[in-house]
C-alpha positions as CSV (number, residue, x, y, z in Angstrom):
1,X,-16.5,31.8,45.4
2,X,-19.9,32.4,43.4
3,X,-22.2,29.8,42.2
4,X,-21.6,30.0,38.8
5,X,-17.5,29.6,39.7
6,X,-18.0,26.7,41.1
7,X,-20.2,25.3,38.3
8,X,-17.3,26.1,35.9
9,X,-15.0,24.6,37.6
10,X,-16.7,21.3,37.5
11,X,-17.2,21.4,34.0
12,X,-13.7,22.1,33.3
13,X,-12.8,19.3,35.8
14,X,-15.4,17.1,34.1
15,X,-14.2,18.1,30.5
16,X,-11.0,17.2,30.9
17,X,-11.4,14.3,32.2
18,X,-13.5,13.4,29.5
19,X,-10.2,14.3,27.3
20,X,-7.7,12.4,29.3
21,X,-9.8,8.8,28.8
22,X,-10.7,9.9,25.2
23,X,-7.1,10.4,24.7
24,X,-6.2,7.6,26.0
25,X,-8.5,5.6,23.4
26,X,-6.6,7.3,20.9
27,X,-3.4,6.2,21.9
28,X,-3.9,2.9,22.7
29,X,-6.0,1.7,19.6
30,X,-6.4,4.6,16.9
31,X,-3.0,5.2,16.2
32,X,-2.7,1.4,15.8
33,X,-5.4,0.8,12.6
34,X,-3.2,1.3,9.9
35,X,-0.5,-1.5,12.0
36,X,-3.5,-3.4,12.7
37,X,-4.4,-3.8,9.1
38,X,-0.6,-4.4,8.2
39,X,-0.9,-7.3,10.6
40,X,-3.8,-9.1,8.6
41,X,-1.2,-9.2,5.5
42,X,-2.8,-6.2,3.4
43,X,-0.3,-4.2,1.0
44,X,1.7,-0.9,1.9
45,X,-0.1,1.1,-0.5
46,X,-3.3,0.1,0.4
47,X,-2.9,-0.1,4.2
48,X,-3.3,3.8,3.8
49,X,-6.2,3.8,1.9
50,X,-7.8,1.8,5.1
51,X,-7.5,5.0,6.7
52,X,-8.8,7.6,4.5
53,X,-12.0,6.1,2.8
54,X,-13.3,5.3,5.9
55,X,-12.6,8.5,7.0
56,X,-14.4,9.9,3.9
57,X,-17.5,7.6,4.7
58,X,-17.5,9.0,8.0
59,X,-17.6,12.6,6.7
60,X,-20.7,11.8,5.0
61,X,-22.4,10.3,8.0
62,X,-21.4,13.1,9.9
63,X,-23.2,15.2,8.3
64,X,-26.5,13.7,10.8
65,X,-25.0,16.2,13.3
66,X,-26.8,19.6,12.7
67,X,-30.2,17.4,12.6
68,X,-29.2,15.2,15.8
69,X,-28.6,18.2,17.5
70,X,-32.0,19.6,16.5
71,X,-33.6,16.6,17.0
72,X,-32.1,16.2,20.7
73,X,-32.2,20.0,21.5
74,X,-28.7,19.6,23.3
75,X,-25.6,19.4,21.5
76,X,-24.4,17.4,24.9
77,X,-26.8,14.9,24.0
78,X,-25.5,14.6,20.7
79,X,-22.1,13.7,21.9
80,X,-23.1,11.3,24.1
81,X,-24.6,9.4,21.0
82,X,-21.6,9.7,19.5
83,X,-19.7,8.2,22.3
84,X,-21.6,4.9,22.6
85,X,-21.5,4.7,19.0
86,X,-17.5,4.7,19.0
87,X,-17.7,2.3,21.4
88,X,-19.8,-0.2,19.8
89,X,-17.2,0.3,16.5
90,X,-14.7,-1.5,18.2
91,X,-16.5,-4.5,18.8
92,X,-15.9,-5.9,15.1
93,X,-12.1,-5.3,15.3
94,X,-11.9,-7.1,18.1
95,X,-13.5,-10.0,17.1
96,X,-11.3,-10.1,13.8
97,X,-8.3,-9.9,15.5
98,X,-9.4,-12.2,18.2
99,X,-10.0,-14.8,14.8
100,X,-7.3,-13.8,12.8
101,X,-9.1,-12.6,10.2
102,X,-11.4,-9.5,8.8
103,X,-13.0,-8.9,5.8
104,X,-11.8,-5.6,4.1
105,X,-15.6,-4.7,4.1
106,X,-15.7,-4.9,7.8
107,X,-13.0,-3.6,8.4
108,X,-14.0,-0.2,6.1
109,X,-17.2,-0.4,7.7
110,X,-15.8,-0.7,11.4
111,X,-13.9,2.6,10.6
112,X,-16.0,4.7,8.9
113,X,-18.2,4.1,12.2
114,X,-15.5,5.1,14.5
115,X,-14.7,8.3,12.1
116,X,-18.1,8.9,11.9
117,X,-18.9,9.1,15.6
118,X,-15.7,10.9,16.3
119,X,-15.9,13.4,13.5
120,X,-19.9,14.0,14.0
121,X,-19.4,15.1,17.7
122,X,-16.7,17.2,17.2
123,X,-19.0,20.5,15.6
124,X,-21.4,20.1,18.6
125,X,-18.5,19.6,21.3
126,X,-17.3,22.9,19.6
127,X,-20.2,24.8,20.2
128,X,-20.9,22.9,23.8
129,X,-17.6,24.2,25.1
130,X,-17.8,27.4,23.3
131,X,-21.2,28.6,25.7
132,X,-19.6,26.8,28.5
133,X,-15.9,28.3,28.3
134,X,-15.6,32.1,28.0
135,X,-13.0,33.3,25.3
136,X,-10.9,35.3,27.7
137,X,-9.5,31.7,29.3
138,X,-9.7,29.6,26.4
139,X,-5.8,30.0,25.5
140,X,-4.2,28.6,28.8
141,X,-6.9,26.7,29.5
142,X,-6.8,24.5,26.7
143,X,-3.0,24.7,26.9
144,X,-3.0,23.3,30.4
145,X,-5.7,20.5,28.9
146,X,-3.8,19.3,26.2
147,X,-1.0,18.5,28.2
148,X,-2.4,15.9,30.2
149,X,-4.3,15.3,26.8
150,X,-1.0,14.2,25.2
151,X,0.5,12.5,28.1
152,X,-3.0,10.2,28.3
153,X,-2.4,9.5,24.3
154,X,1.4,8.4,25.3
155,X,0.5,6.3,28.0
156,X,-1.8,4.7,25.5
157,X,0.9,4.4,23.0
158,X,2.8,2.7,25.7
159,X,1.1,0.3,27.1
160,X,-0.3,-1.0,23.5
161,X,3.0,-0.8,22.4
162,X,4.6,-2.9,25.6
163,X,1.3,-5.7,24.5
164,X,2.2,-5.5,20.7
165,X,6.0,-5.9,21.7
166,X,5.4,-9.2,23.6
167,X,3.0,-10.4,21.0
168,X,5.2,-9.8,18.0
169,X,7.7,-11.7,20.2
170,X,6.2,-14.6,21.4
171,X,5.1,-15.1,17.4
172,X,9.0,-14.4,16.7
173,X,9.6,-17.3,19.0
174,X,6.9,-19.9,17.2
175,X,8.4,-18.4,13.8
176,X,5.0,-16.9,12.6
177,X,5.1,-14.8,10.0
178,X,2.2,-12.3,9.7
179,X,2.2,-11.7,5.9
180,X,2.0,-15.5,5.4
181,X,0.1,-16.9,8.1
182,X,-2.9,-19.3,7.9
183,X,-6.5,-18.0,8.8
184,X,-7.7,-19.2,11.7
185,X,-4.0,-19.8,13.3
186,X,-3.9,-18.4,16.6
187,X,-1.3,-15.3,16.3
188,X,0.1,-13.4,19.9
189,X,0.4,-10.1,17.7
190,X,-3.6,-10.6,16.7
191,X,-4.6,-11.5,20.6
192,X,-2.2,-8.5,21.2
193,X,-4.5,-6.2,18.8
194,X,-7.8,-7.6,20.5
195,X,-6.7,-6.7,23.9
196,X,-5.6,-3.3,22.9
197,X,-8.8,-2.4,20.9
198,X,-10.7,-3.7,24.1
199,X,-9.0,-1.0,26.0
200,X,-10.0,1.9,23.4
201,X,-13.0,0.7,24.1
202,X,-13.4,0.6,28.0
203,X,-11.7,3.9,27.7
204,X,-14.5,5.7,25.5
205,X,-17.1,4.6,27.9
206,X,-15.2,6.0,30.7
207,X,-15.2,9.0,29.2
208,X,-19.0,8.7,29.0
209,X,-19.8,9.6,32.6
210,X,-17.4,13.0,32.5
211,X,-19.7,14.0,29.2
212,X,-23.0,13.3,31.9
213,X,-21.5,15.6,34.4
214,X,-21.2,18.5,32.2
215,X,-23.6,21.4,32.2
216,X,-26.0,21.7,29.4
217,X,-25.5,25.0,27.8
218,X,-26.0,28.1,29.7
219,X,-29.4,29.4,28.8
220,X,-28.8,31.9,25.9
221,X,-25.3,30.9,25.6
222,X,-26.1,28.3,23.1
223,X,-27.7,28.8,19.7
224,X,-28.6,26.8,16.9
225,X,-29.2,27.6,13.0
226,X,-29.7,24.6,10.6
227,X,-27.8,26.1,7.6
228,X,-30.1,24.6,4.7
229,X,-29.4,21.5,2.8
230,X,-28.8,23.6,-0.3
231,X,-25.9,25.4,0.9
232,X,-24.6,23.3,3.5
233,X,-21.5,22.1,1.3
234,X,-20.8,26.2,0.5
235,X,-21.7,27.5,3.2
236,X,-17.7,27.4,5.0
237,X,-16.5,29.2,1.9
238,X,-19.1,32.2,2.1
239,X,-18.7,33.6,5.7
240,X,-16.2,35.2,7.7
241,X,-14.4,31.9,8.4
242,X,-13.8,31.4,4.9
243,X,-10.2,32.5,4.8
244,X,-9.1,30.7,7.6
245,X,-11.1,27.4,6.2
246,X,-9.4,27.4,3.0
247,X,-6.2,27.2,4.0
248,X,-7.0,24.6,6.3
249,X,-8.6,22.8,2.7
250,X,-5.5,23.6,0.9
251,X,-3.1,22.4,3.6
252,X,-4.8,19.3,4.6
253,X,-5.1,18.4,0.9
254,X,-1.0,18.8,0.4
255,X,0.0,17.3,3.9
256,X,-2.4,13.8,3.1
257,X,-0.3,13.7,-0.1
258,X,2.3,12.2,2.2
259,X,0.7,11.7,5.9
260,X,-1.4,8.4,5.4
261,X,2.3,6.4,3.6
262,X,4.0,7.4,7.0
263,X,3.6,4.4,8.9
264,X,3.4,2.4,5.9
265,X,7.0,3.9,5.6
266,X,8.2,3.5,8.6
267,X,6.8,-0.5,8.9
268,X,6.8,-1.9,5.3
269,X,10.4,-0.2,3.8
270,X,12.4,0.9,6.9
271,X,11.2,-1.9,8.6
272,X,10.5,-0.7,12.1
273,X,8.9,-3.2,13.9
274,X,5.9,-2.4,16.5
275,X,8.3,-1.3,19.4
276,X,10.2,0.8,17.4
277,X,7.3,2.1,15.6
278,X,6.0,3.0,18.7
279,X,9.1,4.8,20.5
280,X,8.9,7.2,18.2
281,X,4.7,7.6,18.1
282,X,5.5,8.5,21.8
283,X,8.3,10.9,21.2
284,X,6.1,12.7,19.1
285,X,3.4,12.8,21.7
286,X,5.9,13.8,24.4
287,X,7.4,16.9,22.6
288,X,3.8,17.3,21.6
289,X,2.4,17.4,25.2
290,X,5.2,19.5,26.2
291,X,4.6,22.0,23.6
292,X,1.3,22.9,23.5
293,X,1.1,24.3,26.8
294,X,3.7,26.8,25.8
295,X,1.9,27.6,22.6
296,X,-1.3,28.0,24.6
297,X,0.8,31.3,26.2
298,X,1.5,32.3,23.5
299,X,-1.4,32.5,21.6
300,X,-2.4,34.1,24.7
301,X,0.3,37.2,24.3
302,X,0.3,37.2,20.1
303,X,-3.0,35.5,19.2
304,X,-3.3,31.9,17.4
305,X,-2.8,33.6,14.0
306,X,0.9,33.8,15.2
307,X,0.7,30.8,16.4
308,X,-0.9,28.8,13.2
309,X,1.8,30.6,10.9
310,X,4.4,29.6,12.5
311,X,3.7,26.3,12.7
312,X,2.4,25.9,9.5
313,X,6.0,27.1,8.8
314,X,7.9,24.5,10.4
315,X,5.2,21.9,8.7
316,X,6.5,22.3,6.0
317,X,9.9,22.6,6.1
318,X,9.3,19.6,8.2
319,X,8.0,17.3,5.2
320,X,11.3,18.0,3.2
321,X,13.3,17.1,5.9
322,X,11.5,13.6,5.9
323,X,13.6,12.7,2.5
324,X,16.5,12.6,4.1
325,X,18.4,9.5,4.1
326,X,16.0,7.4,6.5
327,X,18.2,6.7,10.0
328,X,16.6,5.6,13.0
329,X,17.8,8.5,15.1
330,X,17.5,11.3,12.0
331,X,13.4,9.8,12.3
332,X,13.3,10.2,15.9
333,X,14.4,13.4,15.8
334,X,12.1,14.3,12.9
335,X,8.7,12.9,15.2
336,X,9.8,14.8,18.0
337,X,10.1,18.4,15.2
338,X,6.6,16.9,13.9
339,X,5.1,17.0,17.7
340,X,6.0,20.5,18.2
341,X,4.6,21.5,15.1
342,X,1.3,20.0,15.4
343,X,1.1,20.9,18.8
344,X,1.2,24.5,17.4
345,X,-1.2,24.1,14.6
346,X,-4.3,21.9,16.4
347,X,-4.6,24.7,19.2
348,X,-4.0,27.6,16.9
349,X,-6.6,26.1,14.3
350,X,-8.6,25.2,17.1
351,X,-9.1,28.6,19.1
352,X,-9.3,30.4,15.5
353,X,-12.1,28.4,14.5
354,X,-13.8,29.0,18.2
355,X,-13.4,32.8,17.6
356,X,-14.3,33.8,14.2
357,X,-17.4,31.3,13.5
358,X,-21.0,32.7,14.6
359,X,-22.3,30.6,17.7
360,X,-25.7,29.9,16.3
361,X,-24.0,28.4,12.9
362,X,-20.9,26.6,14.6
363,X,-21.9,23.5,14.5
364,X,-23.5,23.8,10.9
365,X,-20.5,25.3,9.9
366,X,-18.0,22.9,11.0
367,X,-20.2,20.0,10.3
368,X,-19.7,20.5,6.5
369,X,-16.2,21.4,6.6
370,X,-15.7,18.3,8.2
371,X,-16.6,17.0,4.8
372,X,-14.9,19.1,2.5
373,X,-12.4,18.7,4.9
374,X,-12.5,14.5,4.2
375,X,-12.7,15.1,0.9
376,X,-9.2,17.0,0.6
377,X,-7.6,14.5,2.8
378,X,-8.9,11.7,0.4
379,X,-7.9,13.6,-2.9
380,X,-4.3,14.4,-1.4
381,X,-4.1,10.3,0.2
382,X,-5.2,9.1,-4.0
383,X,-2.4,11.1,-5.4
384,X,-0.3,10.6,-2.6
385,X,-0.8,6.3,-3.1
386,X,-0.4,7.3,-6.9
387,X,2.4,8.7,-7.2
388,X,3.8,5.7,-5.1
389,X,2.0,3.2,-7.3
390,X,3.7,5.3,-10.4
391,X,7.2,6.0,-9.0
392,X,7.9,2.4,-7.5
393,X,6.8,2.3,-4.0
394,X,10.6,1.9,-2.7
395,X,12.5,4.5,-0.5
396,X,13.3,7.0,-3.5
397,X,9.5,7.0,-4.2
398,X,9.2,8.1,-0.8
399,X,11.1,10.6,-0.4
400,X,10.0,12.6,-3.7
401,X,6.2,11.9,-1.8
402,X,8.0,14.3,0.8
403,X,9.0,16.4,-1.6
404,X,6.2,17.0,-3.3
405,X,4.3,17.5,-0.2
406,X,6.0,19.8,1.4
407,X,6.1,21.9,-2.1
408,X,2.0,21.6,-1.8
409,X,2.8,22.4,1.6
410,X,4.5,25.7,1.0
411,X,2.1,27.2,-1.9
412,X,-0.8,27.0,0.7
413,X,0.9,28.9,2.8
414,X,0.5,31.6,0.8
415,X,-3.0,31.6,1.6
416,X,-2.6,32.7,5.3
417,X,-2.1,36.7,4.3
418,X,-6.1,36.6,4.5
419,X,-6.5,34.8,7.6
420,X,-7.7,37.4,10.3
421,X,-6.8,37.3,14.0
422,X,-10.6,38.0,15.1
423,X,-11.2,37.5,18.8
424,X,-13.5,37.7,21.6
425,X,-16.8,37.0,20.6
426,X,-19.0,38.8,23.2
427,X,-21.7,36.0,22.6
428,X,-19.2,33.2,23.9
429,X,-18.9,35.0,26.9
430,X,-21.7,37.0,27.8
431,X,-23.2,34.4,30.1
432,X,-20.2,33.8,32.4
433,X,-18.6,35.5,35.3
434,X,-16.6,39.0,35.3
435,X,-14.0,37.2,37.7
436,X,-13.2,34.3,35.3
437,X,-9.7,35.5,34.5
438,X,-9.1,35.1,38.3
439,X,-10.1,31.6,38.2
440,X,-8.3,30.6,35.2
441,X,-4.8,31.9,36.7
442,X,-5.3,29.7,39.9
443,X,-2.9,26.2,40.0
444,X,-5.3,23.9,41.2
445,X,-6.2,20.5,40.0
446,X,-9.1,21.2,38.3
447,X,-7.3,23.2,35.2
448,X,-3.6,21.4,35.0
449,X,-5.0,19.2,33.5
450,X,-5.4,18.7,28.9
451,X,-8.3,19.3,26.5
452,X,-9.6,16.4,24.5
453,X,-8.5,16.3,21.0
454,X,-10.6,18.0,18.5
455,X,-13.3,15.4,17.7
């Protein structure tokens, strides 16, 4: 095996485990904000509004990524920064829950950090794997990834959930009830939380020294073009990417209509309480880890355009199916359908995105879609919490919410006609091996293993 095999295989070893422990944050504290803030007594409505302003205000501080990556000359560099930064975001949540109280500023603030951080590595992480991993292995290699990817998220979902379950029984016990409690009362759902977000924390740093242990860029492999201020905000609707970006606009804008209310939903009117809520976070992660390998081979075989229609498809047949009358099993069934699809649509958006965008404008370019990309998620969340404000905020309100998503869902689809199937950029791949496709067929260790999610 040559040298520059061997370096690839430790930066794919290196990568993914970087994914498994970022995944693992994920699981065990980010998909327990919105819980988190229904645990401090704020409103149903508003709980999802927690999610996406912060996200918004982490869109706009995102947008320090094309000039951090200038500035550091390495968009490896830039990630790193990122990753301490998440890691210091926790630190405020913890402390709130460990006193049993946060004020909504913090707790915005806290957020928008952690969105921030997260959202502003991924466009350099985009364009660091993109010079490091040749096109011709991307499919099945980030299959394999985001396998172990979803089964790290799951085993974060389970063992939060196993510390919320304990908590929110050992309150049960000392009849505490969250909604009314007194600030300052010591709360084993709260000390749950704190531990949990401790965790998310210890995790992101572990995934620090996998990000050292990647390769900087091959030289030549890497380019980068400030896109000027001016046009920054335009410039994803001008290019080549533009078709494929403005579906992605369209259908994030319908599926937040309904997306942020889910767990609102599923918590404040079906009452599910954390362990339920979590069995069926994790069977959407486990049909989720399952599928993606699969539709890693087959965007391999058809290309991810066939891929992303498809399972923009089931999307949204999959939000009218959500009005149906709400059973425990009927929802179960539904997040396992809901993994599958989104399985489908992160990869195929994903490797699209990878192969149509220039190199030397990648990180530019998805830098500023990140932000139209917040600001579609935050128009479709306010008339999402509107029309639940304006309907009644009870279960028939929800399931028009669903409704009306999935109708949003299904005129945006109409928009992928003009998405093209370009692939194989010679520039990703130029730099790298003729005898990669060997490699990437072996079963070793080294590549069954997940990608990170798409920061």
């Amino acid at each position: 095996m040559n040298t520059r095999s061997r370096k690839l295989r430790k930066d794919l070893a290196a990568s993914t485990g970087d994914g498994a422990t970022y995944s693992f944050m994920v699981g065990v504290s980010e998909m327990y904000f919105i819980p988190f803030v229904l645990a401090l007594g704020v409103g149903e409505v508003s709980a999802g509004l927690f999610f996406t302003i912060p996200y918004l205000c982490g869109s706009v501080l995102q947008l320090l990524a094309p000039w951090g990556v200038s500035f550091l000359k390495s968009p490896r560099k830039w990630v790193l920064c990122c990753a301490i930064v998440q890691c210091i975001s926790f630190i405020p949540l913890i402390d709130g829950a460990i006193r049993g109280a946060l004020p909504a500023w913090v707790i915005f603030a806290s957020f928008a950090l952690y969105w921030g951080a997260a959202i502003g590595a991924g466009p350099a992480w985009a364009a660091w794997v993109a010079a490091l991993i040749p096109s011709n292995i991307r499919p099945k290699y980030f299959g394999r990834r985001s396998r172990i990817c979803q089964l790290m998220t799951l085993t974060g979902l389970s063992v939060a959930g196993a510390f919320l379950f304990f908590g929110e029984h050992f309150d049960g016990a000392k009849n505490i009830d969250q909604a009314t409690k007194v600030v300052g009362e010591f709360s084993w759902q709260l000390a749950a939380f704190a531990f949990i977000f401790f965790l998310g924390l210890l995790s992101r740093g572990a995934s620090i020294p996998y990000l050292v242990r990647q390769s900087e860029p091959p030289s030549g492999a890497w380019k980068h073009a400030p896109v000027p201020l001016r046009t920054l905000l335009i410039r994803p609707l001008m290019g080549q990417e533009r078709p494929l970006l403005v579906f992605m606009l369209f259908f994030q804008l319908a599926i937040q209509i309904s997306s942020p209310f889910v767990a609102s939903y599923l918590i404040g009117e079906i009452g599910f309480s954390n362990a339920t809520y979590f069995a069926a976070a994790a069977i959407l992660f486990a049909t989720k880890s399952i599928a993606v390998s699969i539709f890693g081979s087959i965007a391999s075989r058809r290309g991810p355009r066939f891929v992303l229609v498809l399972s923009a498809g089931f999307l949204t047949a999959h939000a009218a199916l959500f009005a149906l009358p709400p059973e425990t099993s009927t929802i179960f069934i539904l997040m396992a359908l809901s993994g599958i699809c989104w399985a489908g649509y992160e990869i195929a958006t994903f490797l699209l995105l990878l192969d149509i965008s220039k190199p030397e404008e990648r990180t530019s370019i998805l830098t500023s879609f990140n932000l139209l990309n917040a600001l579609a998620l935050v128009i479709g969340s306010l008339a999402g919490g509107s029309l639940l404000h304006w309907l009644g905020d009870d279960r028939t309100a929800y399931a028009l919410l669903f409704l009306i998503s999935a109708g949003a869902r299904f005129a945006a689809l109409f928009l992928l006609r003009y998405v093209p199937d370009k692939r194989g950029l010679e520039s990703d791949h130029s730099s790298h091996p003729s005898n990669l496709q060997e490699i990437s067929m072996e079963e070793d260790g080294s590549f069954n293993r997940p990608p990170e999610s798409i920061l």
